[in-house]
C-alpha positions as CSV (number, residue, x, y, z in Angstrom):
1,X,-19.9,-13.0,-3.6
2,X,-20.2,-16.6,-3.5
3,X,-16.3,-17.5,-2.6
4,X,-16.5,-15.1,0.5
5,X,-18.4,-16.5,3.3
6,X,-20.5,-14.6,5.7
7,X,-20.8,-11.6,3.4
8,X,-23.8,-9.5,4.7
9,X,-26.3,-10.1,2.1
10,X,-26.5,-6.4,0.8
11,X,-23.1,-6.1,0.2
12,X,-23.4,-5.6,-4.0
13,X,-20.2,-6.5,-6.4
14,X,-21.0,-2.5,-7.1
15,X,-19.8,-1.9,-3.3
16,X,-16.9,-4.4,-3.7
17,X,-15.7,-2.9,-6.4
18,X,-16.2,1.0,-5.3
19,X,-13.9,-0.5,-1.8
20,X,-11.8,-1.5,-4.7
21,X,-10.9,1.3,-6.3
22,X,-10.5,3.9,-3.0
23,X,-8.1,1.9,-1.7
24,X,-5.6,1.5,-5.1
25,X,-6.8,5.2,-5.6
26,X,-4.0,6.0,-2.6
27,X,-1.6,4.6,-4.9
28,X,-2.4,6.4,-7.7
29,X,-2.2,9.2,-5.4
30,X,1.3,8.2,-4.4
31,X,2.3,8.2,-8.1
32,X,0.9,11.9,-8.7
33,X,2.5,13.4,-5.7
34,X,5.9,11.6,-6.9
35,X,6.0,12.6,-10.4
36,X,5.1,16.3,-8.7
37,X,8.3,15.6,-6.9
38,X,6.6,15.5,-3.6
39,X,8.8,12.0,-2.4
40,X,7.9,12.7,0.9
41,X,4.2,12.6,0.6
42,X,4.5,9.6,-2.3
43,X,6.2,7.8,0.0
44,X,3.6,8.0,3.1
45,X,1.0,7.7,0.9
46,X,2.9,3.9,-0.2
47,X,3.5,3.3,3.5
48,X,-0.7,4.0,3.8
49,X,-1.5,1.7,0.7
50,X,0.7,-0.7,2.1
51,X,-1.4,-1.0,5.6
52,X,-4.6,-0.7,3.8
53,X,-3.4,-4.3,2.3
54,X,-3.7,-5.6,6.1
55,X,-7.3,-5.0,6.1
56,X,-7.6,-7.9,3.6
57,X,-7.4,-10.6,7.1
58,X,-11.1,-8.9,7.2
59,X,-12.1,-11.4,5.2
60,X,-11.4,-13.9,8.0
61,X,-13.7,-11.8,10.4
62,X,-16.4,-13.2,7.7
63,X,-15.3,-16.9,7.7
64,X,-13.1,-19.0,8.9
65,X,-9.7,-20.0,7.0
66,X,-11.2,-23.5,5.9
67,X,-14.4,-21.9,4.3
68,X,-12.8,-19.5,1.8
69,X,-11.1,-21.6,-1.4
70,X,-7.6,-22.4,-1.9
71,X,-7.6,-18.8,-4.1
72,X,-9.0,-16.9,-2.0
73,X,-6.6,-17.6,0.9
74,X,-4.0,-17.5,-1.5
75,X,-4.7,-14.1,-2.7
76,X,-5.9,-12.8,0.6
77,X,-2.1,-13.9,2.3
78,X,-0.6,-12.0,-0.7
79,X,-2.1,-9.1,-0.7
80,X,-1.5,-9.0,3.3
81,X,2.4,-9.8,3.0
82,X,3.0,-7.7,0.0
83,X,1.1,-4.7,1.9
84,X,3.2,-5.3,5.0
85,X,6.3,-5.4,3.0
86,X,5.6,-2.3,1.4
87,X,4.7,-0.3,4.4
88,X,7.7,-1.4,6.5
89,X,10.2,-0.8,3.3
90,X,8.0,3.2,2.9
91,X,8.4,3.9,6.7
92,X,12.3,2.5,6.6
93,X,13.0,4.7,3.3
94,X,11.5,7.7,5.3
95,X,13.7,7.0,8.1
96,X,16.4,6.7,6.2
97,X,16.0,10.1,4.9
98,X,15.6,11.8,7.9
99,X,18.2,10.4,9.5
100,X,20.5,12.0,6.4
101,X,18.8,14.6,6.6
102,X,19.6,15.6,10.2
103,X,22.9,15.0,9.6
104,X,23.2,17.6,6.5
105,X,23.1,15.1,3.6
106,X,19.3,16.3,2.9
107,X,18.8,17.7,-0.7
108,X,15.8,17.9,-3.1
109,X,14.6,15.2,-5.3
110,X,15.2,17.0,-8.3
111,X,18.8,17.2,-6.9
112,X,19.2,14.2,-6.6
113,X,18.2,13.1,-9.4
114,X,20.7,15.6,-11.2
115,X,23.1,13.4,-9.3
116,X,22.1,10.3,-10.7
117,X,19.3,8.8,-8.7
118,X,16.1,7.5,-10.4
119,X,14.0,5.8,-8.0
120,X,11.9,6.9,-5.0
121,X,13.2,4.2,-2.9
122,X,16.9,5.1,-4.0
């Protein structure tokens, strides 16, 4: 707890940690519902994990930019950018479906992958 500054004092690394896991538990989530060929769901539940990395600017509700370490902003401007990229690349892969979709090129996953597709963000 020491390299994040005005951390409430009962905050434990057992609570850190707990935070931790719920939020990369939506992206195990994600996984299950895609290998259960549910792309749909998978893929909100990326968009989701991707705005949950936005919540990492909380730290600076704690302290101020110049009182967390080089590593910490590092990490913390990472895990913000990489979460924004994911959830704007989810919500455009969703669009992108629908929009085939409305215009009778929809199929199943499982069809398409028949066809030669492999990934969720195909």
């Amino acid at each position: 707890m020491v390299f994040y500054p005005g951390t409430p004092e009962d905050a434990t690394k057992e609570a850190m940690y707990l935070a931790w896991l719920a939020v990369n538990a939506v992206a195990l989530v994600a996984a299950v519902l895609a290998i259960l060929d549910l792309g749909v769901l998978a893929t909100l539940c990326l968009a989701l994990y991707g705005l949950l990395g936005l919540t990492s600017l909380s730290h600076y509700a704690q302290g101020f930019w110049s009182e967390h370490t080089l590593g910490a902003n590092a990490t913390i401007c990472a895990e913000v950018l990489m979460g924004l990229v994911l959830a704007v690349r989810a919500v455009r892969h969703l669009m992108k479906k629908a929009s085939h979709r409305g215009a009778g090129h929809g199929s199943s996953a499982r069809t398409a992958r028949r066809n030669g597709a492999t990934s969720t963000f195909g």
